[in-house]
MITIFI-905585 format. One record per residue (C-alpha): residue in three letters; x negated, y negated, z. Coordinates in pm, 1 decimal. Layout:
N
  type         X         Y         Z
   ALA         X         Y         Z
...
***
This chain:
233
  type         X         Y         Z
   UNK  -10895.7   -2852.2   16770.4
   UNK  -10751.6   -2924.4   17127.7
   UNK  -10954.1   -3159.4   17346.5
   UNK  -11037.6   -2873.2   17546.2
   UNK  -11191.9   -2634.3   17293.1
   UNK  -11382.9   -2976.9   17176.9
   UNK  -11518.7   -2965.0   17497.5
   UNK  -11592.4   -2647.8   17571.9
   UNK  -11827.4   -2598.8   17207.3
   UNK  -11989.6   -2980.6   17309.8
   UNK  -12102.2   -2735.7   17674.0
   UNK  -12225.2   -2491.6   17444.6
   UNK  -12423.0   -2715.3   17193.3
   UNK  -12602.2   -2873.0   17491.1
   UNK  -12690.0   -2548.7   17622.3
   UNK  -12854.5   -2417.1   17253.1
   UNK  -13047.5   -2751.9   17282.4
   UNK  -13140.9   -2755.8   17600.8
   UNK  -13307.3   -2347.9   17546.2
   UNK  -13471.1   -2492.7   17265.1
   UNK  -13654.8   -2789.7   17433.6
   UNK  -13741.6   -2561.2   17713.8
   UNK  -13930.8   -2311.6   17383.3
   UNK  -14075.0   -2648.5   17288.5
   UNK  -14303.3   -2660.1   17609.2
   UNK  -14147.7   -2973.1   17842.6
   UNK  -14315.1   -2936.7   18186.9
   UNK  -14258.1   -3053.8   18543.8
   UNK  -14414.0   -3298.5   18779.6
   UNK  -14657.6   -3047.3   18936.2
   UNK  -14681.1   -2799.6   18668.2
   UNK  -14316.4   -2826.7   18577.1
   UNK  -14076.8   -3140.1   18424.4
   UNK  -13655.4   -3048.5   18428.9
   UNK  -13415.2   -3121.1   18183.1
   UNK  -13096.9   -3137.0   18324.6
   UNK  -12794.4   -3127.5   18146.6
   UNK  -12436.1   -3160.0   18385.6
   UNK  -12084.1   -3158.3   18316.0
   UNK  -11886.4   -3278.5   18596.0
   UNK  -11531.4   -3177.4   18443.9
   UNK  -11634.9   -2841.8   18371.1
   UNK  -11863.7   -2795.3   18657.3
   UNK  -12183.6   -2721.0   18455.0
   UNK  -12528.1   -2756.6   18573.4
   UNK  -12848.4   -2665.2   18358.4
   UNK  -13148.7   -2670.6   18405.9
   UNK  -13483.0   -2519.9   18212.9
   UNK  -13832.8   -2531.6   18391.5
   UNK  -14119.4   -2506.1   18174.8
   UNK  -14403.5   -2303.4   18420.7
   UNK  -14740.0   -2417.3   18338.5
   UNK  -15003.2   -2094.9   18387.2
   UNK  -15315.4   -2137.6   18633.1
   UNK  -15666.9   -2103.1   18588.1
   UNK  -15836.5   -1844.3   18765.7
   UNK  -16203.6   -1888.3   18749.0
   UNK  -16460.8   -1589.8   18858.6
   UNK  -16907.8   -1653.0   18886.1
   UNK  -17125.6   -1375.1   18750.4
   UNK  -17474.7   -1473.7   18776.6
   UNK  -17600.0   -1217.1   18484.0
   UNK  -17450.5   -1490.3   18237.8
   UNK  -17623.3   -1745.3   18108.6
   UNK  -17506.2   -2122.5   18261.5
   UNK  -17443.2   -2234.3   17935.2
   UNK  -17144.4   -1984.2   17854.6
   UNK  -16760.0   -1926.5   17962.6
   UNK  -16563.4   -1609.2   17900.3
   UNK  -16194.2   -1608.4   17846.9
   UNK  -16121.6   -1256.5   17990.3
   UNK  -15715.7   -1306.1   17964.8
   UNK  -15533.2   -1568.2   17789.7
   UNK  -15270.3   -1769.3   17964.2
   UNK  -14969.9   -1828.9   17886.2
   UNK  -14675.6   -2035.6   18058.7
   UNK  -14392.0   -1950.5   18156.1
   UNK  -14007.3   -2054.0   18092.1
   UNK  -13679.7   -2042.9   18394.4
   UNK  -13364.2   -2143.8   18302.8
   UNK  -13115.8   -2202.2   18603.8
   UNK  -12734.5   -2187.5   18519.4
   UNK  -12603.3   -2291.0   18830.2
   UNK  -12704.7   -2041.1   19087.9
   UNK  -12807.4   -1830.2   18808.7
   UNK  -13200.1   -1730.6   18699.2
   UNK  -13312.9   -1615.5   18371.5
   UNK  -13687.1   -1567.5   18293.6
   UNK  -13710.7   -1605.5   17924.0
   UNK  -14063.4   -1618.9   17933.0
   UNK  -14285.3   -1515.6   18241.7
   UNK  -14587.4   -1686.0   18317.7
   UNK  -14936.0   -1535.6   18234.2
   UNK  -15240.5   -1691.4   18427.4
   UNK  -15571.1   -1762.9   18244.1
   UNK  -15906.9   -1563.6   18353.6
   UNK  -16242.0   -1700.6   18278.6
   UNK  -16608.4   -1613.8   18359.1
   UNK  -16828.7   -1849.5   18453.4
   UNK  -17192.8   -1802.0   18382.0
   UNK  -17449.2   -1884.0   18653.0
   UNK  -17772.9   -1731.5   18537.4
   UNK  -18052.6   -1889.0   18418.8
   UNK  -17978.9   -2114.7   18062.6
   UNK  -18036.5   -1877.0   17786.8
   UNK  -18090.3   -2037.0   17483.9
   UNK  -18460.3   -2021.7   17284.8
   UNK  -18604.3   -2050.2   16960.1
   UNK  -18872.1   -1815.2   16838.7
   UNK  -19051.0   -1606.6   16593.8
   UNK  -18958.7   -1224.9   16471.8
   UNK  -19125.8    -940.6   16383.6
   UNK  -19066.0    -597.3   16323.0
   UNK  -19204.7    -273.7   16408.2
   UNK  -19181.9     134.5   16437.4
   UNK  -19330.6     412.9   16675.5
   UNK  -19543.8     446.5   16467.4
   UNK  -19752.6      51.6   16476.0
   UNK  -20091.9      73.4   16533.8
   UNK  -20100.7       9.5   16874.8
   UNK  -19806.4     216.3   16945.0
   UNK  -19779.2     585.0   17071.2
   UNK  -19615.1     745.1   16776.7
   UNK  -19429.2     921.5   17010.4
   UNK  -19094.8     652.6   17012.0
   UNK  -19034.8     627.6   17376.9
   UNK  -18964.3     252.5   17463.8
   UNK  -19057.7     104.8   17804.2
   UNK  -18711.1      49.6   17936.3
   UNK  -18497.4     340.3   18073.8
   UNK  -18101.6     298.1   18006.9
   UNK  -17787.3     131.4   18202.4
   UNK  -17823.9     510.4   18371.1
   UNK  -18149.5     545.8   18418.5
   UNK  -18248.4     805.1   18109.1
   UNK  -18504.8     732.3   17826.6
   UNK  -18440.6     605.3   17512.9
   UNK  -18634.8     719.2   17191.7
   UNK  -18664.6     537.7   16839.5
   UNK  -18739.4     843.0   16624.0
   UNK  -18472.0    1085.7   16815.5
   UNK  -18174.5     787.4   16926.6
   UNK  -18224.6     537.6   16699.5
   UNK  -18257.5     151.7   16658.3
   UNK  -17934.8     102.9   16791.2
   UNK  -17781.6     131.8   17149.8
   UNK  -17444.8     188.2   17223.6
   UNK  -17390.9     -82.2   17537.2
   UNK  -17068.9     -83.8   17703.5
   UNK  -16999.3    -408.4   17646.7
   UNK  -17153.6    -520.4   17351.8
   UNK  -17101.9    -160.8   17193.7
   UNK  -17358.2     -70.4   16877.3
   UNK  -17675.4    -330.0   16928.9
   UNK  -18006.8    -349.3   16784.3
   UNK  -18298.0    -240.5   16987.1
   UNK  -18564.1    -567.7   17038.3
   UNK  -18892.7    -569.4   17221.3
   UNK  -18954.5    -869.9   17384.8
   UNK  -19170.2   -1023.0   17714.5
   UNK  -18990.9    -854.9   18000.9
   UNK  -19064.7   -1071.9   18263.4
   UNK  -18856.6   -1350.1   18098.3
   UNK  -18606.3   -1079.7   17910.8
   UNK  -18549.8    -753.3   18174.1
   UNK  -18481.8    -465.9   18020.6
   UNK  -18081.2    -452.8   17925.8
   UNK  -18082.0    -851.8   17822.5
   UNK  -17864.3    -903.0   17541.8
   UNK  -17910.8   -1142.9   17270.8
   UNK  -17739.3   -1243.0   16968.4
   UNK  -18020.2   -1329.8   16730.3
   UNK  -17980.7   -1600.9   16442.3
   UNK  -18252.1   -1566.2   16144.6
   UNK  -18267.2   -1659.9   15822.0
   UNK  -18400.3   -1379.9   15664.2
   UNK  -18209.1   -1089.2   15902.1
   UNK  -17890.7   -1279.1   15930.3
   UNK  -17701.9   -1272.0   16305.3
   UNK  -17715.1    -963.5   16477.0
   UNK  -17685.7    -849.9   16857.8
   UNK  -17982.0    -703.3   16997.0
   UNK  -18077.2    -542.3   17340.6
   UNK  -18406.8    -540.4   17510.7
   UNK  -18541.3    -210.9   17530.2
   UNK  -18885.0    -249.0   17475.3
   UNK  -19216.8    -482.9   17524.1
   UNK  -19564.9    -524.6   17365.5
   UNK  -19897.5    -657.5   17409.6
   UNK  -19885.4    -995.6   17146.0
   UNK  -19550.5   -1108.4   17261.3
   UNK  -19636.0   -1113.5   17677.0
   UNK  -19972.8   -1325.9   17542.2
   UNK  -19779.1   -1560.9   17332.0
   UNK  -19501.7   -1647.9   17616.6
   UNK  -19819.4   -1741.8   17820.0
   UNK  -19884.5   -2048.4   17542.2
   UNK  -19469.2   -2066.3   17521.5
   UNK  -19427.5   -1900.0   17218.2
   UNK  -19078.9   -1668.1   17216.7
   UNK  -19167.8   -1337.2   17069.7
   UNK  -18906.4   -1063.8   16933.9
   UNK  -18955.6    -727.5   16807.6
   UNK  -18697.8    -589.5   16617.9
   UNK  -18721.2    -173.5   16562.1
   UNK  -18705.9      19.6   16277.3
   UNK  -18771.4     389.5   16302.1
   UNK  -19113.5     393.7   16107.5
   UNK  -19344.5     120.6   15976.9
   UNK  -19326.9     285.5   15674.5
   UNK  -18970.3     154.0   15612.3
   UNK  -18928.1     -87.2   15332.0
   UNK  -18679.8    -327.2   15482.7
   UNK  -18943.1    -430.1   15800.7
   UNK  -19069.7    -702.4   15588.9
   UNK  -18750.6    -884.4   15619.8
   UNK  -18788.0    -902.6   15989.9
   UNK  -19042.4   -1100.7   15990.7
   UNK  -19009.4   -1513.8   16077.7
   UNK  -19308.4   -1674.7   16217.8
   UNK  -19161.7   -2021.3   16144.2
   UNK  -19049.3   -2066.5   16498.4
   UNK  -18652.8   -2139.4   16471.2
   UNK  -18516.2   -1782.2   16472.4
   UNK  -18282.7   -1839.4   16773.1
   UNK  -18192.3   -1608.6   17006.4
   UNK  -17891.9   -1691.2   17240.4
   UNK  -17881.5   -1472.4   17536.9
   UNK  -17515.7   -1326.9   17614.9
   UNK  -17614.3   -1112.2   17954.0
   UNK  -17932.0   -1107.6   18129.3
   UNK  -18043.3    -712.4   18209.8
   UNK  -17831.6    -479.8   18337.4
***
């Protein structure tokens, strides 16, 4: 092999390396570090830029403080410069994040269960909340489940409304039920009195009283938790 072949494949060899340190992540000063790789006989210059991706952070005030949401993953971003030449082998993807600001939403309760047709109910299954668009919602013709844009198929949960508006969600954590999302769609008498002595009380629907399974709802040892992901509407 002729010294300038030898030369020539040593050009290409540097560039195969150089592409795969750039994959590797290296990053300059400022979001960015350069390898540089030159060959003054041959009158090569290299170099690959690692991009690093930005954060952009939004505020939404019906999140609790205590929780972030990734909304779009970031990734960075790779340039390589051959001479006056740009490639993009990888663009750059920013990060987006929500930032709760609401009021902290983490509690620990007790749980109950009940249908339209409790004692103290009106048999006829309307709850006291009216949907995201303003319609009714009934146990015994809709269901125990809503379908919420967001959340999609959650249980419906009676709770105090003046600390849980109507729409709240919360992903409940009980021993007996297991985790489940929930939505606050309804209210009751025992619960408002109890969060007047601090007590945090959930009702959990079922379509009758008569139903078998309501017995597992109930938890009156006090560390069901319910972690609020969205408060109301």
């Amino acid at each position: 092999m002729n010294f300038y072949l030898l030369n020539l494949f040593g050009k290409w060899v540097s560039l195969g390396i150089l592409s795969i340190m750039s994959l590797c992540g290296f990053s300059i000063e400022e979001n960015s570090k350069e390898v540089i790789n030159s060959n003054i006989d041959k009158n090569v210059n290299v170099i690959s830029t690692v991009i690093e991706y930005e954060t952009i952070k939004t505020y939404d005030s019906s999140i609790p403080n205590n929780i972030t949401k990734v909304i779009k993953e970031g990734k960075d971003g790779i340039v390589y410069y051959n001479n006056d030449k740009q490639i993009i082998l990888e663009d750059v993807i920013n990060e987006e994040i929500v930032v709760g600001t609401g009021k902290y939403g983490k509690y620990k309760g007790v749980m109950t269960g009940y249908g339209p047709d409790c004692s103290t109910c009106s048999g006829i299954g309307n709850v006291s909340c009216k949907t995201k668009d303003n319609k009714k919602f009934n146990l015994i013709e809709d269901g125990v489940y809503y379908n919420d844009d967001e959340f999609k198929k959650v249980r419906v949960l009676a709770a105090p409304l003046t600390e849980f508006p109507c729409g709240t969600i919360i992903e409940v954590k009980s021993s007996n039920l297991g985790d489940f999302m929930g939505i606050v769609m309804d209210t009751g008498y025992t619960m408002r009195e109890q969060l007047k002595e601090g007590i945090y009380h959930f009702d959990v629907a079922y379509q009758t009283e008569k139903d078998e399974n309501i017995r597992f709802a109930t938890n009156m040892s006090g560390d069901v938790e319910f972690n609020v992901q969205r408060w109301g509407w």
